[in-house]
ChimeraX commands (.cxc) that place a marker at each C-alpha (Angstrom):
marker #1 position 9.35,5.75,18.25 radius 0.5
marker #1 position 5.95,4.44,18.99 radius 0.5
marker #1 position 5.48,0.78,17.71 radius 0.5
marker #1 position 2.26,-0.09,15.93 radius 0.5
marker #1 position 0.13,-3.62,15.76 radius 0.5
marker #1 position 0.66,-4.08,12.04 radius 0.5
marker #1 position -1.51,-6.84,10.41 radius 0.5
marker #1 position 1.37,-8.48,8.36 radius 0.5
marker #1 position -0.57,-11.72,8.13 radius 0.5
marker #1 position -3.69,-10.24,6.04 radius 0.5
marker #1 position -3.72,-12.28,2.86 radius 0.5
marker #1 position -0.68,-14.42,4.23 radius 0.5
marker #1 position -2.27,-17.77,4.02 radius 0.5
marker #1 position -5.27,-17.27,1.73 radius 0.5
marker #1 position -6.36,-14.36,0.09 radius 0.5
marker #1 position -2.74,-12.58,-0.95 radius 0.5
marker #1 position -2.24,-15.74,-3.61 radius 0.5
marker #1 position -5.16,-15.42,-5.09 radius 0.5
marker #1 position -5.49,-12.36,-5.47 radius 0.5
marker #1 position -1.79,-11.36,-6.67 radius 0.5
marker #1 position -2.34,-14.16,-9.65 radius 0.5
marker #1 position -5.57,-13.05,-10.56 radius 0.5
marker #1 position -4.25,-9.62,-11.07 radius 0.5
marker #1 position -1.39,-10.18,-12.39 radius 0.5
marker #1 position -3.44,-12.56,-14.76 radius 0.5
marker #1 position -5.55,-9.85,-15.78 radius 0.5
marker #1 position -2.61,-6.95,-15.86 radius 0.5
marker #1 position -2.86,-5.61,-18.90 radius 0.5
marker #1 position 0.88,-4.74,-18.50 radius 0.5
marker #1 position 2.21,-8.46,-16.97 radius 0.5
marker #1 position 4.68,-10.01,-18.60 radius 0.5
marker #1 position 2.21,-12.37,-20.50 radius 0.5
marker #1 position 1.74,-9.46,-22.84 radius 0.5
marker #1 position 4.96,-7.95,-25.05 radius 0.5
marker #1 position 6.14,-4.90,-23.55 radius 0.5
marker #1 position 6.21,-2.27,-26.13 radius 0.5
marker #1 position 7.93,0.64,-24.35 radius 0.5
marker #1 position 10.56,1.50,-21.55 radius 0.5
marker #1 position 7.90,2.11,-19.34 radius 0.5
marker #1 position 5.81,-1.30,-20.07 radius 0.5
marker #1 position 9.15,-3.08,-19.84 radius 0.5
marker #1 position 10.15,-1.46,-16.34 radius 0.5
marker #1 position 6.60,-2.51,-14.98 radius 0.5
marker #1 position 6.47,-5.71,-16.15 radius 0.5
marker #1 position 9.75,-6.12,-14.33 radius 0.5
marker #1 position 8.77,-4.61,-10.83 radius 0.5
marker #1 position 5.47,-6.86,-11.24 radius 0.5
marker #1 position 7.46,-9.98,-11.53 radius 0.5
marker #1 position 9.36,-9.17,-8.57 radius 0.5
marker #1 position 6.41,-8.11,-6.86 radius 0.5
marker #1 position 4.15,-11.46,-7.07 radius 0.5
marker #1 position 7.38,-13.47,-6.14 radius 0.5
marker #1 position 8.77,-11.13,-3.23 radius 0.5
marker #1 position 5.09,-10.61,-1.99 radius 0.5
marker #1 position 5.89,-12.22,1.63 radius 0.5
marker #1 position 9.21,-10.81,1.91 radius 0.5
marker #1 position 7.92,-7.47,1.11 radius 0.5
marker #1 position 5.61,-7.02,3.71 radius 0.5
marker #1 position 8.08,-8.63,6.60 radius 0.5
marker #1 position 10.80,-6.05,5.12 radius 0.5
marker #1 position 8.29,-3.20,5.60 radius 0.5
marker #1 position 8.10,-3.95,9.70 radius 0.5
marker #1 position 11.98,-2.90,9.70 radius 0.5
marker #1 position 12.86,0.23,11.82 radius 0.5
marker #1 position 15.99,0.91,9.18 radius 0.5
marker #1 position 14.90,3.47,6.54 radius 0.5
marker #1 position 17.33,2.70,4.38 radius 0.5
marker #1 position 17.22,-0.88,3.84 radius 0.5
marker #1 position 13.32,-0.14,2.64 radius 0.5
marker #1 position 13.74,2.25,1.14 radius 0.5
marker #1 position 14.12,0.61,-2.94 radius 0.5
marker #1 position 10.78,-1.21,-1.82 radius 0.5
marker #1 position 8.96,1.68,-1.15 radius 0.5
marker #1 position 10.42,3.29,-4.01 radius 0.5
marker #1 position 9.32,0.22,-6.02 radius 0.5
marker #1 position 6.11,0.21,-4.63 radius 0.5
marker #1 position 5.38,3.75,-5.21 radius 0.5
marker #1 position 6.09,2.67,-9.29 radius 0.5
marker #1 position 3.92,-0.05,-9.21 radius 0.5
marker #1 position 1.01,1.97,-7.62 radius 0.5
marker #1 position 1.68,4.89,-10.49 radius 0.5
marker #1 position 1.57,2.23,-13.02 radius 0.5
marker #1 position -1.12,0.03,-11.53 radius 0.5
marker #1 position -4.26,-1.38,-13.87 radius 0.5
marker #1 position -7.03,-3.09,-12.23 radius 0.5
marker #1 position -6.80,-5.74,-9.57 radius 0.5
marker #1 position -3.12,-4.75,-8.77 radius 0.5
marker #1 position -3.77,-2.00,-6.91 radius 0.5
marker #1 position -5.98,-4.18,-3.98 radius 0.5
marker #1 position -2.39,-5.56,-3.28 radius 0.5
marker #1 position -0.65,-3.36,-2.82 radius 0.5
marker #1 position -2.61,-0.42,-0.75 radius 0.5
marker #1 position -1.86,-2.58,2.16 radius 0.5
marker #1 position 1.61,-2.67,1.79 radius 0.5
marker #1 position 1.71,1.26,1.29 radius 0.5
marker #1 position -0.31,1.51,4.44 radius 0.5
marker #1 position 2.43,-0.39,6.08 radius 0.5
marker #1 position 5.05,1.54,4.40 radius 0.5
marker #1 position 3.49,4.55,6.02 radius 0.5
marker #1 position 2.97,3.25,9.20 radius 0.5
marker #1 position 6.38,2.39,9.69 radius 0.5
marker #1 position 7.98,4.95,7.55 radius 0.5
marker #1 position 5.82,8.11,6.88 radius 0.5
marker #1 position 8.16,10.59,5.71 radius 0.5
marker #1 position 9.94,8.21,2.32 radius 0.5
marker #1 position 6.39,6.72,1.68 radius 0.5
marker #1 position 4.49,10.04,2.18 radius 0.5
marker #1 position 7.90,11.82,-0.22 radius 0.5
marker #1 position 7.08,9.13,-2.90 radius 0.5
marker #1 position 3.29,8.87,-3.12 radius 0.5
marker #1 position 3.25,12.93,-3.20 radius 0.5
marker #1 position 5.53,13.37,-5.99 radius 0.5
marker #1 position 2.36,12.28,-8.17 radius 0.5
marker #1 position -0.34,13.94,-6.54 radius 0.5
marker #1 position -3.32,13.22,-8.42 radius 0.5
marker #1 position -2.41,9.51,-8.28 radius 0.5
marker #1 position -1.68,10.01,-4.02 radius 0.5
marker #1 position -5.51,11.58,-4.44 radius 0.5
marker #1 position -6.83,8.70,-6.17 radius 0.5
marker #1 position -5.54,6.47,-3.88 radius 0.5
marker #1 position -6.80,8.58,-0.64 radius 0.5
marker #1 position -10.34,8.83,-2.02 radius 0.5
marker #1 position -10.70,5.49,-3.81 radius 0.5
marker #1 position -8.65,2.83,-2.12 radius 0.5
marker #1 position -9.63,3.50,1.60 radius 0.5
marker #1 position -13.03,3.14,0.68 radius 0.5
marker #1 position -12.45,0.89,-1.70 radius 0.5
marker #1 position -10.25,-2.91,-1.29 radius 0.5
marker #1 position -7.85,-1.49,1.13 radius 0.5
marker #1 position -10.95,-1.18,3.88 radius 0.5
marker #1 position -12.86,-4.00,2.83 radius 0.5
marker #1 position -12.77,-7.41,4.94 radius 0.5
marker #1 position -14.09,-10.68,3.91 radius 0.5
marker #1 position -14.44,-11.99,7.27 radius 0.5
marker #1 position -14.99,-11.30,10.84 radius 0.5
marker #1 position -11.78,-12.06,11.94 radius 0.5
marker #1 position -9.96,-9.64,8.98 radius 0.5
marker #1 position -12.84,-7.32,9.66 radius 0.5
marker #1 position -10.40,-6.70,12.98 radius 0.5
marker #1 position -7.32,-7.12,11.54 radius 0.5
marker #1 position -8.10,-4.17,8.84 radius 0.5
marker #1 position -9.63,-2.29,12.80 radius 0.5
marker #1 position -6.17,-2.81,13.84 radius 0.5
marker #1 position -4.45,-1.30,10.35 radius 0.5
marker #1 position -6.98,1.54,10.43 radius 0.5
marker #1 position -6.22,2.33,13.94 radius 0.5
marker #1 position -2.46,2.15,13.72 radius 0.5
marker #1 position -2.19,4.05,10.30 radius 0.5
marker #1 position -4.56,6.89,12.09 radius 0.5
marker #1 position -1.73,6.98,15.08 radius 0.5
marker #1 position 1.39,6.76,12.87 radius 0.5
marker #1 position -0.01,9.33,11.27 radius 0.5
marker #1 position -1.05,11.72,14.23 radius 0.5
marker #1 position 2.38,11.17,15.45 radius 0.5
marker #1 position 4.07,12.25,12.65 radius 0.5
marker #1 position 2.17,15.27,11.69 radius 0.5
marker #1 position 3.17,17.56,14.41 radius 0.5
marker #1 position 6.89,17.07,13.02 radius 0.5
marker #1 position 6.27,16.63,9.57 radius 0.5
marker #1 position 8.20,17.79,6.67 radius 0.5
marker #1 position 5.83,21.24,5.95 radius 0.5
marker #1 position 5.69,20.06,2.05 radius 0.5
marker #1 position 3.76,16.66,3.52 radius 0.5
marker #1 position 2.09,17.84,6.36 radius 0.5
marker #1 position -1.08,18.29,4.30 radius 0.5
marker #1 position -0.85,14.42,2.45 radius 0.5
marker #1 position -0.55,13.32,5.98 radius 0.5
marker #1 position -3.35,15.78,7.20 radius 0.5
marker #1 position -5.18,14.15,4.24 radius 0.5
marker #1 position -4.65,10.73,4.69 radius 0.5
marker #1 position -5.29,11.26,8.58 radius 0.5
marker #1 position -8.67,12.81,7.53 radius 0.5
marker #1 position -9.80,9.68,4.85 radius 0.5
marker #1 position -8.71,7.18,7.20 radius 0.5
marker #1 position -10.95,8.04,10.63 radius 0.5
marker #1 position -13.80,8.87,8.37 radius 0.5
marker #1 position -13.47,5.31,6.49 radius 0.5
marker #1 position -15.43,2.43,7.25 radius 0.5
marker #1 position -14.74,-0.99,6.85 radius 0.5
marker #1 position -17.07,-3.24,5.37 radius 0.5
marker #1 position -17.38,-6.95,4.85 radius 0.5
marker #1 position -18.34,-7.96,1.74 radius 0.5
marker #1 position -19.67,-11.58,0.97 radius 0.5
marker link #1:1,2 radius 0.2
marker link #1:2,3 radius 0.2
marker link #1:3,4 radius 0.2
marker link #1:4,5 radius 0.2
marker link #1:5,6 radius 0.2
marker link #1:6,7 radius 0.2
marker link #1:7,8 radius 0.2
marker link #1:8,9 radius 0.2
marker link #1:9,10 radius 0.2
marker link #1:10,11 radius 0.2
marker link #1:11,12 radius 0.2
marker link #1:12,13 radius 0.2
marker link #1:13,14 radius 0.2
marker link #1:14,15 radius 0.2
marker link #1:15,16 radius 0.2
marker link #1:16,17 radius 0.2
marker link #1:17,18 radius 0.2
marker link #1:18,19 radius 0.2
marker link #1:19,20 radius 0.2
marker link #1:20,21 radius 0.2
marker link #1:21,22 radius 0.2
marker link #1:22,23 radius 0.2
marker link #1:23,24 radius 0.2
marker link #1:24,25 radius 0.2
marker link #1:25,26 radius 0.2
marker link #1:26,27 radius 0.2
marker link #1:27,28 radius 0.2
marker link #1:28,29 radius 0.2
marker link #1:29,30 radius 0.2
marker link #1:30,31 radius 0.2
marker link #1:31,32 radius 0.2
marker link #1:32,33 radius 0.2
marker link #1:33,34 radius 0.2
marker link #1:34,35 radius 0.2
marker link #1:35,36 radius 0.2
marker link #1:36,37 radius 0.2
marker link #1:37,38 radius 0.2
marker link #1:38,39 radius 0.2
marker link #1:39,40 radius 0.2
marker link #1:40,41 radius 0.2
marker link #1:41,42 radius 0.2
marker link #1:42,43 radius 0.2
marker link #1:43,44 radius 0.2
marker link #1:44,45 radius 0.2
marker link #1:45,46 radius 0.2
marker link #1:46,47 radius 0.2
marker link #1:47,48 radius 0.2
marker link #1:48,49 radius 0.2
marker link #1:49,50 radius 0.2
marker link #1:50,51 radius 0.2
marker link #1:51,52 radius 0.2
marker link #1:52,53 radius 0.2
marker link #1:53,54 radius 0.2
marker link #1:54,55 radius 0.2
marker link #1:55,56 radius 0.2
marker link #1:56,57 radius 0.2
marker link #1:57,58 radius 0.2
marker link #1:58,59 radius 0.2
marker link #1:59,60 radius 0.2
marker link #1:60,61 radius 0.2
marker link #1:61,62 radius 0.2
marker link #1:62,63 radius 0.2
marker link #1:63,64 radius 0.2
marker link #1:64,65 radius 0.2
marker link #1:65,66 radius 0.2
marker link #1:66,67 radius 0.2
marker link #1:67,68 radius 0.2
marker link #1:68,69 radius 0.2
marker link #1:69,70 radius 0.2
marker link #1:70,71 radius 0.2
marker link #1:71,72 radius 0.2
marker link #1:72,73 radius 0.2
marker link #1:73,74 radius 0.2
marker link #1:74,75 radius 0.2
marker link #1:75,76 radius 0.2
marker link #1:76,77 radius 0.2
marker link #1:77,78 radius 0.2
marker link #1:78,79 radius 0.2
marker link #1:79,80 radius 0.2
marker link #1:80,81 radius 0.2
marker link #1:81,82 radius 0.2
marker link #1:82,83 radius 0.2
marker link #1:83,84 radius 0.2
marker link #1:84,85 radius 0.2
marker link #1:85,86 radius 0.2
marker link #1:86,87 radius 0.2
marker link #1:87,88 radius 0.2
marker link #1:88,89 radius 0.2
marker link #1:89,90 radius 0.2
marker link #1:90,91 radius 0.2
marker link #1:91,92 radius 0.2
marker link #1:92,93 radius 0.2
marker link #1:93,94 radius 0.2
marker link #1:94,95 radius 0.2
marker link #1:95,96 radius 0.2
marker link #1:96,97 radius 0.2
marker link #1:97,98 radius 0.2
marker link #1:98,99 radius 0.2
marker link #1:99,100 radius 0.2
marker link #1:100,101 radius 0.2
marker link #1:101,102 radius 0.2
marker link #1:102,103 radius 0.2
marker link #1:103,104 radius 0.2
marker link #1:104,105 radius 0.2
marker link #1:105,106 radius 0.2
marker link #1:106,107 radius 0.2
marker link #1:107,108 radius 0.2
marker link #1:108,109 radius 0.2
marker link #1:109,110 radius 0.2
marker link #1:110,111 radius 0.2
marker link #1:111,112 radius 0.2
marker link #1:112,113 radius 0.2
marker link #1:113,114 radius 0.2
marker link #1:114,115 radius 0.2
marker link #1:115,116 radius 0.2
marker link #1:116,117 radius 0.2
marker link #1:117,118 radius 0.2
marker link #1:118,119 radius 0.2
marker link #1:119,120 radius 0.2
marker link #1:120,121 radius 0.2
marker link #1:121,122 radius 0.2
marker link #1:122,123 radius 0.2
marker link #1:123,124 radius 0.2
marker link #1:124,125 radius 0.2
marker link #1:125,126 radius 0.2
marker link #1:126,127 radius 0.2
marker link #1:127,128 radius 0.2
marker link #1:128,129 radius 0.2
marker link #1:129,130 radius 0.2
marker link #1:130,131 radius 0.2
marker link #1:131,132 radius 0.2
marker link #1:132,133 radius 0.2
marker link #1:133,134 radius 0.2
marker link #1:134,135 radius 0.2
marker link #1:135,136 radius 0.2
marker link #1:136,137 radius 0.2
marker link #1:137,138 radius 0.2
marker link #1:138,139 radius 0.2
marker link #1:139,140 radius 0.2
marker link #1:140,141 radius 0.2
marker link #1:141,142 radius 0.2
marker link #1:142,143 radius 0.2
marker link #1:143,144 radius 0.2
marker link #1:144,145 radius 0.2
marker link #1:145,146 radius 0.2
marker link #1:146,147 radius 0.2
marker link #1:147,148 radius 0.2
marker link #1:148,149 radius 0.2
marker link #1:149,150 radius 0.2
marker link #1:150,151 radius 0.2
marker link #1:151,152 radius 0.2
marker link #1:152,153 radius 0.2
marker link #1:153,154 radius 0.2
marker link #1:154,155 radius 0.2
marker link #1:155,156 radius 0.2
marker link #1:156,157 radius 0.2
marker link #1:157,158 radius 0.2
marker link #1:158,159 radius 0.2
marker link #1:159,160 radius 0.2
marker link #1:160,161 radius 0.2
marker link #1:161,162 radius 0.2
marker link #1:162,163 radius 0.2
marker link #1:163,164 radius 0.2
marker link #1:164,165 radius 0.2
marker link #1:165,166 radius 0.2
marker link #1:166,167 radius 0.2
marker link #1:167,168 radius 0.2
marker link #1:168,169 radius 0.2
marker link #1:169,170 radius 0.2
marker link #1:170,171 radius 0.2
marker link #1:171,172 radius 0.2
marker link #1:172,173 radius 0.2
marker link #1:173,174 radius 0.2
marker link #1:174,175 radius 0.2
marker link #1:175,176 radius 0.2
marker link #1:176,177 radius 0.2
marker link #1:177,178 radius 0.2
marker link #1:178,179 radius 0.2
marker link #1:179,180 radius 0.2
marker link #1:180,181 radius 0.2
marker link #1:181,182 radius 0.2
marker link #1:182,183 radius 0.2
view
């Protein structure tokens, strides 16, 4: 298995904080609001854990073993479904490391809600998950686009036939995205 230059550090230091509290501030499902269903209840949960396992989340995701990531890709596949607003900026990067690392679960759980896995495809690589604030993440998202774009070529030829064409997809939407720095 090829290994890819994953930018784990992204929002490490700066950014990540900031923007996990903001959205999760303005999460019209956080926990500062009274859950009224099964559904509100179960996201409020996973967006708890998310904001305090953000770190640990995204070294997990570099792991070769399947299995031990595969409740937070699960997990993050939930939260993505059941994303409002500024939540979804955090975690498009993680699912592009879940992919890069493990295609085939991440690819399985983002495709068992299609239109949301096209949302994400047309809106997000455009959108926060290809935009940089700075030079220097300008090349660290270079680095993500270019190693998502390889994980992905890699695993298409082998691909399960029911994801070859969200991989074919995503392979497509990520060489014809651009990054852009915004001010």
């Amino acid at each position: 298995m090829k290994h890819y230059a994953i930018c784990s550090n992204r929002f490490s230091f700066s950014i990540a904080p900031l923007f996990l509290v903001l959205g999760l501030s303005f999460s019209a499902n956080s926990l500062a609001t009274t859950p009224t269903n099964s559904v509100e209840i179960r996201t409020a949960i996973n967006l708890s854990w998310f904001s305090g396992n953000y770190q640990h989340i995204e070294t997990s995701l570099l792991t070769q073993d399947t299995d031990s990531v595969l409740p937070l890709i699960n997990t993050l596949g939930e939260i993505w479904l059941q994303r409002d607003g500024a939540i979804s900026g955090e975690v498009s990067p993680l699912l592009a490391q879940a992919i890069i690392m493990h295609p085939e679960v991440t690819l399985a759980v983002l495709s068992s809600h299609p239109n949301s896995y096209q949302k994400w495809v047309e809106r997000e690589l455009n959108g926060m998950l290809f935009t940089a604030q700075t030079d220097k993440e300008k090349l660290e998202l270079e680095m993500l686009q270019g190693s998502l774009a390889g994980a992905l070529a890699d695993y298409i030829p082998t691909a399960n036939t029911q994801l070859k064409p969200y991989a074919q997809s995503l392979l497509t939407a990520v060489e014809a995205s651009n990054i852009r720095i915004v001010d």
